[in-house]
C-alpha positions as CSV (number, residue, x, y, z in Angstrom):
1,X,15.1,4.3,-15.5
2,X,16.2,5.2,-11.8
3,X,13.8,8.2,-12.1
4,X,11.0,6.3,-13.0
5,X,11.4,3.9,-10.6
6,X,12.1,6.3,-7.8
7,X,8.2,8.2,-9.2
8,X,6.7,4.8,-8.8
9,X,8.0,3.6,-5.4
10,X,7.1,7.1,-4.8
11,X,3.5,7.0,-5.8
12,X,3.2,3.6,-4.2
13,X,4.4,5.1,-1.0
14,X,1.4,7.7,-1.6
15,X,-1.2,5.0,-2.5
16,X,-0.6,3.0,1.2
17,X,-0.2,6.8,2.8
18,X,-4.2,7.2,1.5
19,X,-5.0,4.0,2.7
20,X,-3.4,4.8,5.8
21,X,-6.3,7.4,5.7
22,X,-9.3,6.1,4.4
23,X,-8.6,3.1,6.7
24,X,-8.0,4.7,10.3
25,X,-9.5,7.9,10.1
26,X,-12.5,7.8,7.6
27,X,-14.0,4.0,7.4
28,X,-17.0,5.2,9.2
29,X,-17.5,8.2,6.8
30,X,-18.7,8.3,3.2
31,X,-14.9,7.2,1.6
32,X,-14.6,4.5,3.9
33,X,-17.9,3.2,3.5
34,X,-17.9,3.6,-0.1
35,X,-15.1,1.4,-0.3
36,X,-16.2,-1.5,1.9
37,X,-19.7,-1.1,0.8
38,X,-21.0,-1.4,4.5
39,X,-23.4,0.5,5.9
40,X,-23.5,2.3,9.4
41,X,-23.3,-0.3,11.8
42,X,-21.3,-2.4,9.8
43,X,-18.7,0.4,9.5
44,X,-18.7,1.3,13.1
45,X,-18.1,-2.9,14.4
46,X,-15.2,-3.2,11.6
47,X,-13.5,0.2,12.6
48,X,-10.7,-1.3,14.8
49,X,-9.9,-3.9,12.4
50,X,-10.0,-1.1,9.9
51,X,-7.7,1.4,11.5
52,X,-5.3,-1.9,12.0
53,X,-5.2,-2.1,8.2
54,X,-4.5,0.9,7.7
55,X,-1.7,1.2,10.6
56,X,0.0,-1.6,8.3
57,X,-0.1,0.3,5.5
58,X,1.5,3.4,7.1
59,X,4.5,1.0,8.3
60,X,4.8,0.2,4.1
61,X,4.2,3.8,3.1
62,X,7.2,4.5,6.1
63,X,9.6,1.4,4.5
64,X,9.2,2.7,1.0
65,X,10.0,6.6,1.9
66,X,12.7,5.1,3.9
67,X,14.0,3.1,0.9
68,X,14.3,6.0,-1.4
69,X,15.7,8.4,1.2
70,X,18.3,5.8,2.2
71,X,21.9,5.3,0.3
72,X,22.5,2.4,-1.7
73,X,22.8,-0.1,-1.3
74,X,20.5,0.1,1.9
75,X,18.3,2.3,-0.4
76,X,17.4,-0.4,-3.2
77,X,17.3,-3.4,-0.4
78,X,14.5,-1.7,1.6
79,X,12.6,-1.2,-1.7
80,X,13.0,-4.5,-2.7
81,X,11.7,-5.6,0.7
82,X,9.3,-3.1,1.0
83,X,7.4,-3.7,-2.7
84,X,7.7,-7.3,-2.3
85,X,5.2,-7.3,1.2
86,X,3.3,-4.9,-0.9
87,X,3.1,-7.2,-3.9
88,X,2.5,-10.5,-1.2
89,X,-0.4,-8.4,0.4
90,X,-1.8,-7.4,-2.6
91,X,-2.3,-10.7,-4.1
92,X,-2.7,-11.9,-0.9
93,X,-6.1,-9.8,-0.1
94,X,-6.9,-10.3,-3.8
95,X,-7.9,-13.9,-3.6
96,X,-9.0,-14.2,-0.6
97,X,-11.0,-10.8,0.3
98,X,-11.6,-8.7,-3.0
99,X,-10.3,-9.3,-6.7
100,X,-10.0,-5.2,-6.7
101,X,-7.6,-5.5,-4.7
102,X,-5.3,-7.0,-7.4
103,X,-5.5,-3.7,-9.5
104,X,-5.7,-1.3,-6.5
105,X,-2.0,-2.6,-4.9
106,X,-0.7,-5.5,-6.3
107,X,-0.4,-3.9,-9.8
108,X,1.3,-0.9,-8.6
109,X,3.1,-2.7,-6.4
110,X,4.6,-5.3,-9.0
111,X,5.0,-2.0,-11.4
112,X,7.1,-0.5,-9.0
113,X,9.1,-3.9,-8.2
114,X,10.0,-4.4,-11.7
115,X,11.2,-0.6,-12.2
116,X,13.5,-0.9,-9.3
117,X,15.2,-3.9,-9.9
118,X,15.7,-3.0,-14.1
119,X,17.4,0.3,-12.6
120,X,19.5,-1.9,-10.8
């Protein structure tokens, strides 16, 4: 069980790495735009709120590659942590901004929570 919940915090870390991505360095290109659904000038005013996003999501990718790098019992208390803002802000932009949100990182993020702490 350890395994699998070290693949999913793991992949989770990956997920918020891409958003990390798509949010600061491509929102104005065709992934970034795809996602929002905004077109060219829309894009280019939301960029710097955009690249803030996906700043945040770096610092989550950082905690959760932290957490599984880290000894326990350091290790399993920064995952915790870690998954938990992931599953908050995942539900969080999910009712208020977009239900895909939900599925996109509260899921994986809730996924990943349960795995760690049935390790445990």
């Amino acid at each position: 069980m350890e395994t699998t919940a070290n693949v999913l915090v793991g992949l989770v870390a990956a997920l918020h790495a891409y958003f990390l991505v798509l949010e600061m360095f491509l929102w104005e290109r065709r992934p970034g735009r795809k996602l929002s659904g905004f077109d060219a000038a829309m894009a280019r005013a939301t960029a710097p709120l955009a690249a803030n996003q996906g700043l945040y999501n770096g610092f989550l990718a950082a905690g959760l590659i932290w957490g599984l790098v880290a000894d326990d019992p350091t290790g399993f208390r920064v995952q915790v942590f870690f998954l938990s803002c992931v599953l908050v802000a995942g539900l969080y932009g999910g009712l208020t901004t977009n239900r895909r949100i939900l599925t996109a990182q509260a899921a994986p993020g809730a996924l990943a929570l349960a795995a760690v702490l049935l390790a445990r």
